[in-house]
DRENDRENZA-176532 format. One record per atom (N, C-alpha, C): residue number from 0; residue in three letters; atom name; x, z, y. Coordinates in Angstrom, 1 decimal. Example, Ala and Ser with C-alpha at 12.3 -4.5 7.8 and 13.67 -1.06 7.14 Angstrom:
2
<pt num="0" residu="ALA" atome="N" east="13.2" up="7.8" north="-5.7"/>
<pt num="0" residu="ALA" atome="CA" east="12.3" up="7.8" north="-4.5"/>
<pt num="0" residu="ALA" atome="C" east="13.2" up="7.8" north="-3.3"/>
<pt num="1" residu="SER" atome="N" east="12.8" up="7.1" north="-2.2"/>
<pt num="1" residu="SER" atome="CA" east="13.7" up="7.1" north="-1.1"/>
<pt num="1" residu="SER" atome="C" east="12.9" up="7.9" north="0.0"/>
//
This chain:
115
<pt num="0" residu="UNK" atome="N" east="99.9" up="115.0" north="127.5"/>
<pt num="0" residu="UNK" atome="CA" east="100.1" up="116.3" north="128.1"/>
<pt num="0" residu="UNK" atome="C" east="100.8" up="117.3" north="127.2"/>
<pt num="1" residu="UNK" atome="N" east="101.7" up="118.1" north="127.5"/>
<pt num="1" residu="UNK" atome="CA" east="102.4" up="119.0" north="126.8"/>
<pt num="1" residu="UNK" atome="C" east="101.9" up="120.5" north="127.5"/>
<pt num="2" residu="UNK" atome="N" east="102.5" up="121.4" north="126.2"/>
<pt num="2" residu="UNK" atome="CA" east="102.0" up="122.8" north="126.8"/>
<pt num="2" residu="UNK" atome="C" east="102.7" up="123.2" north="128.3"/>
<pt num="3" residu="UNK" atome="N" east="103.6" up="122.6" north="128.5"/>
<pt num="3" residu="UNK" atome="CA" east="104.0" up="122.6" north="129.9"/>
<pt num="3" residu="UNK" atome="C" east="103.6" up="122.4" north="131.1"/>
<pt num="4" residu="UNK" atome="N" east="102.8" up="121.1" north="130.9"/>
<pt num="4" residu="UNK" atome="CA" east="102.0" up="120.7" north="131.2"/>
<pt num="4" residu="UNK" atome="C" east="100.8" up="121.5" north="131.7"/>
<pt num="5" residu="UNK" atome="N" east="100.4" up="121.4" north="131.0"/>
<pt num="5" residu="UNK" atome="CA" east="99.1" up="122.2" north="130.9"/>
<pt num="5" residu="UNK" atome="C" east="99.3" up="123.4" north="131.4"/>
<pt num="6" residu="UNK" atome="N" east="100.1" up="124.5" north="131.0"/>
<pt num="6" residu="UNK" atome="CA" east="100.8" up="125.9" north="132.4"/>
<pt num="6" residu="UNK" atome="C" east="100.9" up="125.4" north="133.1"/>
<pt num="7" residu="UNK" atome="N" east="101.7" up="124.6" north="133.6"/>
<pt num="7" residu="UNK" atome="CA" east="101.5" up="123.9" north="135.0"/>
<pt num="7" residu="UNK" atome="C" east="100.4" up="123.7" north="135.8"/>
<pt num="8" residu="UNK" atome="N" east="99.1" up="123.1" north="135.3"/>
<pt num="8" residu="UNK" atome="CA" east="98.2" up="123.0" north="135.6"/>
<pt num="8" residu="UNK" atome="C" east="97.1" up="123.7" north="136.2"/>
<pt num="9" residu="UNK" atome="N" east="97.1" up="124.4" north="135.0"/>
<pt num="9" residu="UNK" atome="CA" east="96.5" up="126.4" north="135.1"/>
<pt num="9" residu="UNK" atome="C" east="97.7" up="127.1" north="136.2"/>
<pt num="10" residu="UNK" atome="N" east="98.6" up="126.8" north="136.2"/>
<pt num="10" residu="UNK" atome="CA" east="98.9" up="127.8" north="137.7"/>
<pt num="10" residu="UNK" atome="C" east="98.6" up="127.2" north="139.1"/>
<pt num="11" residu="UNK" atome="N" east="98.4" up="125.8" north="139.3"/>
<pt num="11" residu="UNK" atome="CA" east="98.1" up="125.0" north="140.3"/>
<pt num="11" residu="UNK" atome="C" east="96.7" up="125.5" north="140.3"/>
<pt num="12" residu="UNK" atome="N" east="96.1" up="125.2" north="139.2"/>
<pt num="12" residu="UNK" atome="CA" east="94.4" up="125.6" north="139.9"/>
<pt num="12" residu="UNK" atome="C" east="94.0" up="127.3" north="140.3"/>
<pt num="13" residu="UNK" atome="N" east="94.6" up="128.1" north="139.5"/>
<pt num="13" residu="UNK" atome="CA" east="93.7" up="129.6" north="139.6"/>
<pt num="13" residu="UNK" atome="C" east="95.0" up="130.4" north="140.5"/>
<pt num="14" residu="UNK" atome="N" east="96.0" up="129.4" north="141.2"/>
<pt num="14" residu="UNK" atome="CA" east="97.0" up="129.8" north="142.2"/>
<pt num="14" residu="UNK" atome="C" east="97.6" up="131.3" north="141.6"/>
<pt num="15" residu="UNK" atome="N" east="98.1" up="131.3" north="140.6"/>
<pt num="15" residu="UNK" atome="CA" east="98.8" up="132.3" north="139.8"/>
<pt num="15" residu="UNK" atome="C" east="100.5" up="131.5" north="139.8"/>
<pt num="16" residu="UNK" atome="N" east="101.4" up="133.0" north="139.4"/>
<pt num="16" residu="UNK" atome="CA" east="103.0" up="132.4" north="138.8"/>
<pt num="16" residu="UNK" atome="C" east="102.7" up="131.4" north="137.3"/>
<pt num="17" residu="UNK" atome="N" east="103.9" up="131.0" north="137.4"/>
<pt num="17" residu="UNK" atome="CA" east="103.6" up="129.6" north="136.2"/>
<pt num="17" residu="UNK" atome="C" east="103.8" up="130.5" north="135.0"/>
<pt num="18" residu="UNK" atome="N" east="104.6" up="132.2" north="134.9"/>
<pt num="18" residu="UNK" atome="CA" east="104.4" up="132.9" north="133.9"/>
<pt num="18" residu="UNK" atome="C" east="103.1" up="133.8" north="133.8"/>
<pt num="19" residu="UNK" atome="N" east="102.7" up="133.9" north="135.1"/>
<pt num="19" residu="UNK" atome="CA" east="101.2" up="134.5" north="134.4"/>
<pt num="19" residu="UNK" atome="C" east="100.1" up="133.2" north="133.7"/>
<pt num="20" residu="UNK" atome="N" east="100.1" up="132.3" north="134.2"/>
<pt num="20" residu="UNK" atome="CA" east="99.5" up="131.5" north="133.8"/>
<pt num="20" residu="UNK" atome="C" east="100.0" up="130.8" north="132.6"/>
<pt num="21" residu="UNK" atome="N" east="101.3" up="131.1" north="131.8"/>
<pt num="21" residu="UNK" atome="CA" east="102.3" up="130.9" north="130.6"/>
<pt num="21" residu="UNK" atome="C" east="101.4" up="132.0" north="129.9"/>
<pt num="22" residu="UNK" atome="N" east="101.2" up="132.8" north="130.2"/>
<pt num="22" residu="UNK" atome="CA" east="100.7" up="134.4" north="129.6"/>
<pt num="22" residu="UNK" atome="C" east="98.7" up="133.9" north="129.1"/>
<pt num="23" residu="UNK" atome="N" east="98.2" up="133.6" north="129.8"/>
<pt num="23" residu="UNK" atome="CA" east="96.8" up="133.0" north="129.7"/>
<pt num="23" residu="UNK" atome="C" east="96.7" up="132.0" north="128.6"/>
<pt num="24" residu="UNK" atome="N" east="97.6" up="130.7" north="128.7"/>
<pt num="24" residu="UNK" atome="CA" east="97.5" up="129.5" north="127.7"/>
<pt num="24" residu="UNK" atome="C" east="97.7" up="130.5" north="126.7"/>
<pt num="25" residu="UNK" atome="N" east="98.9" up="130.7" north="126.5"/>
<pt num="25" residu="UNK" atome="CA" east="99.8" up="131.7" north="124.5"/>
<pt num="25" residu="UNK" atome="C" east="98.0" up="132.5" north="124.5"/>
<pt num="26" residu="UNK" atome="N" east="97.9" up="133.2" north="125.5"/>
<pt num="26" residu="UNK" atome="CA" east="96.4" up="134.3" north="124.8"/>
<pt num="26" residu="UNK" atome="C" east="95.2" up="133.1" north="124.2"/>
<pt num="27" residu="UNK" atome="N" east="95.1" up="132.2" north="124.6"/>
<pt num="27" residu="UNK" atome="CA" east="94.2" up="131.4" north="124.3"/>
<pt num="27" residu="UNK" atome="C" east="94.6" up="130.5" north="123.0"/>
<pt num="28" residu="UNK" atome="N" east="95.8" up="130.3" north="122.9"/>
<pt num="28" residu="UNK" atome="CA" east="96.1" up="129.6" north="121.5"/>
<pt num="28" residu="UNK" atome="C" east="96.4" up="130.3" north="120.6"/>
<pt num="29" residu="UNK" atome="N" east="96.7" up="131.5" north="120.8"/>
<pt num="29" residu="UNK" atome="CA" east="96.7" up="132.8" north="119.7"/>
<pt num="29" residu="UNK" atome="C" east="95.2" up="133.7" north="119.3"/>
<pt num="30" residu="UNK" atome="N" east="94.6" up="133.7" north="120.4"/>
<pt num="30" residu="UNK" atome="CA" east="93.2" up="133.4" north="119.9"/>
<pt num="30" residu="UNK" atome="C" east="92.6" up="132.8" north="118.8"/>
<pt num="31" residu="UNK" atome="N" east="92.6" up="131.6" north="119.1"/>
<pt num="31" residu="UNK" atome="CA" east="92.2" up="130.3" north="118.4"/>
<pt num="31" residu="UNK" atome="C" east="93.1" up="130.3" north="117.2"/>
<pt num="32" residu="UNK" atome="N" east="94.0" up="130.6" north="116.8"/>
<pt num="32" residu="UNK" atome="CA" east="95.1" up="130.5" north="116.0"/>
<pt num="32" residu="UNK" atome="C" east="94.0" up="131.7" north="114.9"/>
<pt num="33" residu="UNK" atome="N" east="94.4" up="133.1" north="115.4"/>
<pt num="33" residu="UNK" atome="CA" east="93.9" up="134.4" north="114.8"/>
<pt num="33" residu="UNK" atome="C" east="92.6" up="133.6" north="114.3"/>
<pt num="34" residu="UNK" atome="N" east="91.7" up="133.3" north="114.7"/>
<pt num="34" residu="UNK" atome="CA" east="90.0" up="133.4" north="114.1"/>
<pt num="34" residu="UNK" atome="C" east="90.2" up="132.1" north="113.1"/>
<pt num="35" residu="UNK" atome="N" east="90.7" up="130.9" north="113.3"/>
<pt num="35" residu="UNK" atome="CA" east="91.5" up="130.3" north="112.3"/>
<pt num="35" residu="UNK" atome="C" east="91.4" up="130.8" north="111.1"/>
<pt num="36" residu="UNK" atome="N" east="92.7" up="131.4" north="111.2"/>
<pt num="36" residu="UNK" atome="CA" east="93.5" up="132.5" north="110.3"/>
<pt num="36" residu="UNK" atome="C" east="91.9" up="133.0" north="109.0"/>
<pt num="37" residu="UNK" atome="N" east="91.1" up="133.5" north="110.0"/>
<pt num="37" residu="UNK" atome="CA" east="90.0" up="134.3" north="110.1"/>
<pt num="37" residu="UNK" atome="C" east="89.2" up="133.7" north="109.5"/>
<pt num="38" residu="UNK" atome="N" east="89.1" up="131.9" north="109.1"/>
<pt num="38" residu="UNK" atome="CA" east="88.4" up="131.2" north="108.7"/>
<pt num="38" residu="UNK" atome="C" east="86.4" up="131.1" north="109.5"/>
<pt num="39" residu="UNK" atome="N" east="87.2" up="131.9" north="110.8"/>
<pt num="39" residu="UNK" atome="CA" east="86.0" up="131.9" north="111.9"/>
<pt num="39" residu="UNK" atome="C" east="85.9" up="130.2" north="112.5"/>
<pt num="40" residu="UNK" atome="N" east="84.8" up="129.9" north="112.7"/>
<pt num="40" residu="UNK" atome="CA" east="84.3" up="129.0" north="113.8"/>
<pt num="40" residu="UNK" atome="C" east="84.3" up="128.9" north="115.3"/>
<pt num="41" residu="UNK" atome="N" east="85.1" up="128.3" north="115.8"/>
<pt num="41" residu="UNK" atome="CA" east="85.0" up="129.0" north="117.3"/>
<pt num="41" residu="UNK" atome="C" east="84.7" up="127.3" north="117.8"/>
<pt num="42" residu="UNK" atome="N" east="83.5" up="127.9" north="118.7"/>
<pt num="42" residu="UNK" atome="CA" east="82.9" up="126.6" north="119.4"/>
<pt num="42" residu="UNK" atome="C" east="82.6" up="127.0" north="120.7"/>
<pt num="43" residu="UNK" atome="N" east="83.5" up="126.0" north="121.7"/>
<pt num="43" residu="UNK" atome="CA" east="83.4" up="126.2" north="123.3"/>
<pt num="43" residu="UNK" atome="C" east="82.3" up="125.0" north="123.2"/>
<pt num="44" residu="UNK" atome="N" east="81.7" up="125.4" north="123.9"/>
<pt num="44" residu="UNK" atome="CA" east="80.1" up="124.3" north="124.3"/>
<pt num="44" residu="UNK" atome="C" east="81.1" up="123.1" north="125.6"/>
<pt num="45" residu="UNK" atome="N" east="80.4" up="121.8" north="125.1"/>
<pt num="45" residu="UNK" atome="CA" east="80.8" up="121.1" north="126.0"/>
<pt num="45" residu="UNK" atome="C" east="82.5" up="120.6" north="126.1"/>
<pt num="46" residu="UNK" atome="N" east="82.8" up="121.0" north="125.2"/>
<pt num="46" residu="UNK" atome="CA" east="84.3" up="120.8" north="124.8"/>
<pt num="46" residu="UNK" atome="C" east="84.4" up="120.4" north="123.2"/>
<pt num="47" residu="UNK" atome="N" east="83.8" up="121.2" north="122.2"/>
<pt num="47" residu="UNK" atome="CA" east="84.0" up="121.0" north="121.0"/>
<pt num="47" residu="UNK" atome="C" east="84.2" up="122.5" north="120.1"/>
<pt num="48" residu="UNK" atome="N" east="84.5" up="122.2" north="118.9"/>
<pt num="48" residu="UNK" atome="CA" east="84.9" up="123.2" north="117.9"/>
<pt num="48" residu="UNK" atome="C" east="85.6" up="122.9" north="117.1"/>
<pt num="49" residu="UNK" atome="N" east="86.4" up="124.4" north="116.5"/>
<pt num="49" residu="UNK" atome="CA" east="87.5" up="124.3" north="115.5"/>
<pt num="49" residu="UNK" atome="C" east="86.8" up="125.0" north="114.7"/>
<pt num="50" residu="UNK" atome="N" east="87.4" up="124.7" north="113.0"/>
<pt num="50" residu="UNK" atome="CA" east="87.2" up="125.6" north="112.3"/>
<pt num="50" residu="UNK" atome="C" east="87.8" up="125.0" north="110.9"/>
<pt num="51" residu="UNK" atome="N" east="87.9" up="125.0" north="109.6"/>
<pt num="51" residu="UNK" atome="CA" east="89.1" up="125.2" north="108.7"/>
<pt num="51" residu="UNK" atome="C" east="88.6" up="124.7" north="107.6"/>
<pt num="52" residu="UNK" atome="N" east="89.0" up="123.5" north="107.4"/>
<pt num="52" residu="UNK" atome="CA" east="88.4" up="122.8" north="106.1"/>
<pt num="52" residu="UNK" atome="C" east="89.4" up="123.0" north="104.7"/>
<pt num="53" residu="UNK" atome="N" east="88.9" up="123.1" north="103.2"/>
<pt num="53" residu="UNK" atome="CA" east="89.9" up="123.6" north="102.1"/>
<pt num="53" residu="UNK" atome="C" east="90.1" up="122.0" north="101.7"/>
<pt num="54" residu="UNK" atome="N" east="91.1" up="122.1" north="101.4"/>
<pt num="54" residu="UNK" atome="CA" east="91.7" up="120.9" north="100.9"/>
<pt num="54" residu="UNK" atome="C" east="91.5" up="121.6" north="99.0"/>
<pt num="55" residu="UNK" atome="N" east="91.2" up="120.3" north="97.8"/>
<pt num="55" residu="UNK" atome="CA" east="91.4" up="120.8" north="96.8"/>
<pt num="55" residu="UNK" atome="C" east="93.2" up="121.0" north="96.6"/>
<pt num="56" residu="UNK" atome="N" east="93.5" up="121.1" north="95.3"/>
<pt num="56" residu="UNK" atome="CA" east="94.8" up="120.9" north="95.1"/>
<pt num="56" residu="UNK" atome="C" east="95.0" up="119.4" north="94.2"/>
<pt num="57" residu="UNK" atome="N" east="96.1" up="119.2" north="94.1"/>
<pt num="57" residu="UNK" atome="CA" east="96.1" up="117.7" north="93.7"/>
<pt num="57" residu="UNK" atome="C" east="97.4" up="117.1" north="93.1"/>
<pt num="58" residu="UNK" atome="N" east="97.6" up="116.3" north="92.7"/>
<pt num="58" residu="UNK" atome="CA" east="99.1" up="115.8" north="91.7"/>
<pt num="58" residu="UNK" atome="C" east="99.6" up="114.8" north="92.9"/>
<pt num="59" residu="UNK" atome="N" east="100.5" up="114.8" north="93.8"/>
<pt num="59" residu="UNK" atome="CA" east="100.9" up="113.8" north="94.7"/>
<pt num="59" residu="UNK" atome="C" east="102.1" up="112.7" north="93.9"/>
<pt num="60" residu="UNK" atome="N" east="102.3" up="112.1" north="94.8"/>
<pt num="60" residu="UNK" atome="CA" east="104.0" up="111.6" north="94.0"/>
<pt num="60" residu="UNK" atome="C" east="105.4" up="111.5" north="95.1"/>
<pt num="61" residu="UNK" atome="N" east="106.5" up="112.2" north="94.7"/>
<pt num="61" residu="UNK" atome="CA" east="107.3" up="112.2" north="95.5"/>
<pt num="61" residu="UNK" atome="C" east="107.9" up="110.5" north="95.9"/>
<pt num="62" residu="UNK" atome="N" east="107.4" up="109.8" north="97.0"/>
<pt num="62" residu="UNK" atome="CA" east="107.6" up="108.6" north="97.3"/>
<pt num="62" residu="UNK" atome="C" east="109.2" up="108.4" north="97.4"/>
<pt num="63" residu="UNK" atome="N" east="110.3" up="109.0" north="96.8"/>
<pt num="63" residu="UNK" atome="CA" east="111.4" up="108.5" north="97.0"/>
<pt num="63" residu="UNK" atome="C" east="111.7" up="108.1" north="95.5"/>
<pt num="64" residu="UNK" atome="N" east="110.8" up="109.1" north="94.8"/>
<pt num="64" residu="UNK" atome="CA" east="111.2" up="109.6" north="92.9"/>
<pt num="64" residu="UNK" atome="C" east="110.3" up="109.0" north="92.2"/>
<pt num="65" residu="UNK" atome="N" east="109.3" up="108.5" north="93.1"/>
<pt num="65" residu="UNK" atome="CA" east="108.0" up="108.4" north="91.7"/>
<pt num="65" residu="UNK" atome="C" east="108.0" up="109.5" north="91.3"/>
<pt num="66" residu="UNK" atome="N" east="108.6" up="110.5" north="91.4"/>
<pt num="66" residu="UNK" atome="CA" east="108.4" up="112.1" north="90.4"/>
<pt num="66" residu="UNK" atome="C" east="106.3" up="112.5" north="90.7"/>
<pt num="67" residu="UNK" atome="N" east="105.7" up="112.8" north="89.8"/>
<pt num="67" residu="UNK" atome="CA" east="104.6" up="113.7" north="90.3"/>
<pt num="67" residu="UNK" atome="C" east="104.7" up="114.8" north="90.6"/>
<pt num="68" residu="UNK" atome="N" east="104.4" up="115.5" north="91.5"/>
<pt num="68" residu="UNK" atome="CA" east="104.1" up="116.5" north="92.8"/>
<pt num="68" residu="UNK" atome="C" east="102.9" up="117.4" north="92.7"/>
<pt num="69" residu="UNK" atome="N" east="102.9" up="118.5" north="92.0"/>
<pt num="69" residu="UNK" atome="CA" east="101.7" up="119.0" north="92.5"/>
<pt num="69" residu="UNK" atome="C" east="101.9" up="120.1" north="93.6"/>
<pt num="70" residu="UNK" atome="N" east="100.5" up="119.6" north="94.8"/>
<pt num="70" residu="UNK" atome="CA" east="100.5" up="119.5" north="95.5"/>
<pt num="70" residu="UNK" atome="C" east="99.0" up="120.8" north="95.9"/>
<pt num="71" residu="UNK" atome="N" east="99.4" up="122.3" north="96.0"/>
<pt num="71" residu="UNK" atome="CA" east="98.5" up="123.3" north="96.3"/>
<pt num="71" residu="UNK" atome="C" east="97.4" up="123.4" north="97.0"/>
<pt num="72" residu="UNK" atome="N" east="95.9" up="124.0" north="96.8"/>
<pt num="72" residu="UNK" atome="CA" east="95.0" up="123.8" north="97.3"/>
<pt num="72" residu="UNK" atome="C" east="95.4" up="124.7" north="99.0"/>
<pt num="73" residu="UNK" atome="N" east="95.0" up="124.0" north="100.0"/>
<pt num="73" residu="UNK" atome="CA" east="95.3" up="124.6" north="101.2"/>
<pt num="73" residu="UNK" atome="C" east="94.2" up="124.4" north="102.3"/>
<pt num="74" residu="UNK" atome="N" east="94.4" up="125.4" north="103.5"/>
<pt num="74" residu="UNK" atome="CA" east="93.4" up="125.5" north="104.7"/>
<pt num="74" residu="UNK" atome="C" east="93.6" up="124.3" north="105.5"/>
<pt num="75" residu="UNK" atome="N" east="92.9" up="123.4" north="106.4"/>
<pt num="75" residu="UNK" atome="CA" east="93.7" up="122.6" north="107.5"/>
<pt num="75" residu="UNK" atome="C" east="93.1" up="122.8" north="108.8"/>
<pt num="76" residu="UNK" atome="N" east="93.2" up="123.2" north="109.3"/>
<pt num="76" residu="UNK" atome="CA" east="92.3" up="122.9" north="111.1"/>
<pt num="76" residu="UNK" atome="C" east="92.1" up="122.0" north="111.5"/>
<pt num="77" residu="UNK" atome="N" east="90.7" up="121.9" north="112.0"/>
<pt num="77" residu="UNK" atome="CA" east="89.8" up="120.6" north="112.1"/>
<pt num="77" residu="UNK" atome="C" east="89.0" up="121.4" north="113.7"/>
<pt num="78" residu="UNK" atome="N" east="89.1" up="120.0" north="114.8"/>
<pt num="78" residu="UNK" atome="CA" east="88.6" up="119.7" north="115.7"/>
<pt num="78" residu="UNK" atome="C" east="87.9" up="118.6" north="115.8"/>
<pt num="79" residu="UNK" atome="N" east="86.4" up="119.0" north="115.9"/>
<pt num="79" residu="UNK" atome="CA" east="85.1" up="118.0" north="116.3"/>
<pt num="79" residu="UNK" atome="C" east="84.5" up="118.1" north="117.8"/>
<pt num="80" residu="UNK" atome="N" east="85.0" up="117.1" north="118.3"/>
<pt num="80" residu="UNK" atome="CA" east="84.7" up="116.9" north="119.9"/>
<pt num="80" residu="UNK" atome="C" east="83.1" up="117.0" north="120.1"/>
<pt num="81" residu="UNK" atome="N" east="82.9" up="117.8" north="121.0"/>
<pt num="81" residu="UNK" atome="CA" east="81.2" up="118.0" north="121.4"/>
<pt num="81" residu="UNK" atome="C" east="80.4" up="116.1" north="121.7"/>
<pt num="82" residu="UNK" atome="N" east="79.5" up="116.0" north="121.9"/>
<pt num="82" residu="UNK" atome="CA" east="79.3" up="114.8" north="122.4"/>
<pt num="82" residu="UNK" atome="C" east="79.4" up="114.4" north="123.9"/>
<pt num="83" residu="UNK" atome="N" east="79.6" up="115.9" north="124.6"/>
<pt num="83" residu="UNK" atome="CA" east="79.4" up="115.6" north="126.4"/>
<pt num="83" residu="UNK" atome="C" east="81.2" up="115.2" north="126.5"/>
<pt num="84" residu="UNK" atome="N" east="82.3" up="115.8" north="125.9"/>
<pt num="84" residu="UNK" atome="CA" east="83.8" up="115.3" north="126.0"/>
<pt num="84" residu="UNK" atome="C" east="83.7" up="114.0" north="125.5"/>
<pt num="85" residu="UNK" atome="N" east="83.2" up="113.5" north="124.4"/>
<pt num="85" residu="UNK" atome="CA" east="83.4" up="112.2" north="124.2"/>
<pt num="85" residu="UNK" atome="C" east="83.0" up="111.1" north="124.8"/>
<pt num="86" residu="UNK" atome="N" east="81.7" up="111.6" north="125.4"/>
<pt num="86" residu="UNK" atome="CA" east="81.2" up="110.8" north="126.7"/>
<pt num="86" residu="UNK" atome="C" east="81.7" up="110.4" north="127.6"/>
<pt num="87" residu="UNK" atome="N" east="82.6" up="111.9" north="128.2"/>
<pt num="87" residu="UNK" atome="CA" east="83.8" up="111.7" north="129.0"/>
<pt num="87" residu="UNK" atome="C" east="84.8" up="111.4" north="129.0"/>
<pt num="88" residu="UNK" atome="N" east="85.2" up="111.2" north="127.5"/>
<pt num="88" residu="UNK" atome="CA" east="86.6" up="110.5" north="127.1"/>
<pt num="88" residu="UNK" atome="C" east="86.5" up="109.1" north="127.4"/>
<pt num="89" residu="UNK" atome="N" east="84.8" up="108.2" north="127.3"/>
<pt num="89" residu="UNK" atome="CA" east="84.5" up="107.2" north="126.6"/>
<pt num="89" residu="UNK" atome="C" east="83.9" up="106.1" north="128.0"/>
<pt num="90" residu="UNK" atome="N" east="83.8" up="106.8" north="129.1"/>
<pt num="90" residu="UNK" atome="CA" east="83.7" up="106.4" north="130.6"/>
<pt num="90" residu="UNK" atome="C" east="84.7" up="106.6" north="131.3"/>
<pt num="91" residu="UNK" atome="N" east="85.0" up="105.3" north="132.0"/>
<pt num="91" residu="UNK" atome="CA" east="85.9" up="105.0" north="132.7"/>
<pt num="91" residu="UNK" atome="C" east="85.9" up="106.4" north="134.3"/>
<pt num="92" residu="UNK" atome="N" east="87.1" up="106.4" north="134.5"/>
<pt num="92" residu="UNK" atome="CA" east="87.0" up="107.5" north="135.6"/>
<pt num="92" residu="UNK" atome="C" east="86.5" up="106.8" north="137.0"/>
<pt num="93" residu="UNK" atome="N" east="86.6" up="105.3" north="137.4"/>
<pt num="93" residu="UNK" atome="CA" east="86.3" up="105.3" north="138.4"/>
<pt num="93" residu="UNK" atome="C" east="84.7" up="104.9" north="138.3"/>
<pt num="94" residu="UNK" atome="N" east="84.1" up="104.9" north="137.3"/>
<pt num="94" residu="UNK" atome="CA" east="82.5" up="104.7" north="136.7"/>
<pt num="94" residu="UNK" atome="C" east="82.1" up="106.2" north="137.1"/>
<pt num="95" residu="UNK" atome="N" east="82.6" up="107.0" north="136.7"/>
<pt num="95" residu="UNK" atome="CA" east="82.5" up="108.8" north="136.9"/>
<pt num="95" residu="UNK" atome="C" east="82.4" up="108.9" north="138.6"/>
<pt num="96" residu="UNK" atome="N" east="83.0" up="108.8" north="139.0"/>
<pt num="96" residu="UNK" atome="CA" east="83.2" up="109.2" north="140.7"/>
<pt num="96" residu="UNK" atome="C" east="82.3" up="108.3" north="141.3"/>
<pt num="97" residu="UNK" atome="N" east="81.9" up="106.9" north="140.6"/>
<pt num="97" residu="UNK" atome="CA" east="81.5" up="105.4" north="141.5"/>
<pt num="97" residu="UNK" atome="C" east="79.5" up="106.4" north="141.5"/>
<pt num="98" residu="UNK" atome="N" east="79.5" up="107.3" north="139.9"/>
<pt num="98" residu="UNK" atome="CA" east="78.0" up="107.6" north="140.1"/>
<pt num="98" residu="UNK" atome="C" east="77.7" up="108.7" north="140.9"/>
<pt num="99" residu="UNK" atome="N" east="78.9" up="109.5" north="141.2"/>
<pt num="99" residu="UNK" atome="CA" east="78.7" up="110.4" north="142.3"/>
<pt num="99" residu="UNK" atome="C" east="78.2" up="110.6" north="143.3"/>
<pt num="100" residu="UNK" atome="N" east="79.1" up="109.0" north="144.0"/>
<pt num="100" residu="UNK" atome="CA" east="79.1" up="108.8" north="145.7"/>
<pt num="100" residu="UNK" atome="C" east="77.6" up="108.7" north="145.6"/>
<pt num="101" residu="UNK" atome="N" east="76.2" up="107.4" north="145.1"/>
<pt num="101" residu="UNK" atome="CA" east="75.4" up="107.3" north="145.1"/>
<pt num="101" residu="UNK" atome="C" east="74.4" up="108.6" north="145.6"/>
<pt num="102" residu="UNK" atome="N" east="74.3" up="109.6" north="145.1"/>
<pt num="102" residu="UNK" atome="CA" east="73.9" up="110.8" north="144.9"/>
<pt num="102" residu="UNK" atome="C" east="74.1" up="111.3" north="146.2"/>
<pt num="103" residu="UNK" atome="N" east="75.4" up="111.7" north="146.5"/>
<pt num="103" residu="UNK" atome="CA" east="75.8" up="112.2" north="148.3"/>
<pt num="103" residu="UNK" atome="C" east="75.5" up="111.6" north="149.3"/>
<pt num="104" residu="UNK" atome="N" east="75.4" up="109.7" north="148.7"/>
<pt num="104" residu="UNK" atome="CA" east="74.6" up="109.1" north="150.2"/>
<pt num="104" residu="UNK" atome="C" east="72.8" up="109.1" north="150.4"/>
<pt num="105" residu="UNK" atome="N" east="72.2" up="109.2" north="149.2"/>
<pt num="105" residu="UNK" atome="CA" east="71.4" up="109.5" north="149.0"/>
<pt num="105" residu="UNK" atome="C" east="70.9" up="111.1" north="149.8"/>
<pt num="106" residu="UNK" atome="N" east="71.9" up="111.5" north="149.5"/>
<pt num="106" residu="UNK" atome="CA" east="71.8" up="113.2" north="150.2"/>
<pt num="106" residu="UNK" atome="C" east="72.0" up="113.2" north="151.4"/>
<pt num="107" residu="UNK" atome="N" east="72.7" up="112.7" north="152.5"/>
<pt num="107" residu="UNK" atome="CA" east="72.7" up="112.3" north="153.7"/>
<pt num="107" residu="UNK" atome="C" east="71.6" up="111.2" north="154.5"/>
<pt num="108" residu="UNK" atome="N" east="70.7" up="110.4" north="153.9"/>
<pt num="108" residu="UNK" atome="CA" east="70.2" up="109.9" north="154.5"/>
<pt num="108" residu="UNK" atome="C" east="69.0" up="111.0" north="154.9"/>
<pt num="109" residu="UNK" atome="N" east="68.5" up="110.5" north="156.3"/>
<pt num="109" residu="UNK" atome="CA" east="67.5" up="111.3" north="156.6"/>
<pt num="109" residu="UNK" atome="C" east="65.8" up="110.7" north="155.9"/>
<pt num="110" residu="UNK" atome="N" east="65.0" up="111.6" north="155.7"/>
<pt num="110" residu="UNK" atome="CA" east="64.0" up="111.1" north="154.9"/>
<pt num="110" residu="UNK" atome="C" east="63.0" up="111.2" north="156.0"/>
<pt num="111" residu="UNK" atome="N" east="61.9" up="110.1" north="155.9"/>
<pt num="111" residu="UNK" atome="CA" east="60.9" up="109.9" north="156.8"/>
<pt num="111" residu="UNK" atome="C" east="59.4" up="109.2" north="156.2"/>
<pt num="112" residu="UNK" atome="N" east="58.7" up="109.9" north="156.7"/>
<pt num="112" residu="UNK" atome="CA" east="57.6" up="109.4" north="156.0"/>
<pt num="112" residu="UNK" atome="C" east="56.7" up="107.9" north="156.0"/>
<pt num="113" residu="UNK" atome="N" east="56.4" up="107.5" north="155.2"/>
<pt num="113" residu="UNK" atome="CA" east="55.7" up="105.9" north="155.7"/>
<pt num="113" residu="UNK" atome="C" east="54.6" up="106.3" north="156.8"/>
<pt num="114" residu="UNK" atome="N" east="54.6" up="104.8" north="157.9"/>
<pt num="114" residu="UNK" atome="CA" east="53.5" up="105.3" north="158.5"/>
<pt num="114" residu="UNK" atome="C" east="52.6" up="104.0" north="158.0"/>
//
């Protein structure tokens, strides 16, 4: 999926123009971007968290030169998936819908007492 994508998506569901909904995604990855920046934690429940691991600094080697490289201590952004996304990354979709139906027919039958 591309950010295109995904605007697209967001304007199909909350029935907005594909630039208001262009306007919502950018607030949300500039968000996330800023508290970054910010070396903030931001954790959506049920989805996961980001937040900014230091890399030390280090002598690399330029793989064309063999030359040694050193290579600056830096920030990287890091996403750890909640356990309920992974779950749902990790079950099949028609497994997801198959435990559904159970539940609805269950809900429709009429209940009666033993005699």
């Amino acid at each position: 999926m591309t950010k295109a994508d995904l605007i697209d998506d967001v304007s199909r569901v909350v029935d907005m123009t594909r630039k208001e909904s262009e306007i919502i995604v950018e607030a949300i990855f500039e968000s996330i971007v800023r508290s970054l920046r910010m070396n903030d934690k931001i954790e959506i429940r049920g989805f996961g968290s980001f937040r900014t691991r230091q890399r030390q600094p280090r002598i690399g080697r330029n793989p064309k030169t063999g030359a040694r490289v050193d290579v600056a201590a830096k920030k990287i952004p890091y996403f750890k998936p909640s356990k309920e996304l992974r779950d749902l990354v990790n079950t099949s979709a028609p497994a997801v819908v198959a435990a559904a139906e159970p539940a609805k027919a269950e809900e429709a039958l009429p209940t009666s007492t033993p005699s």
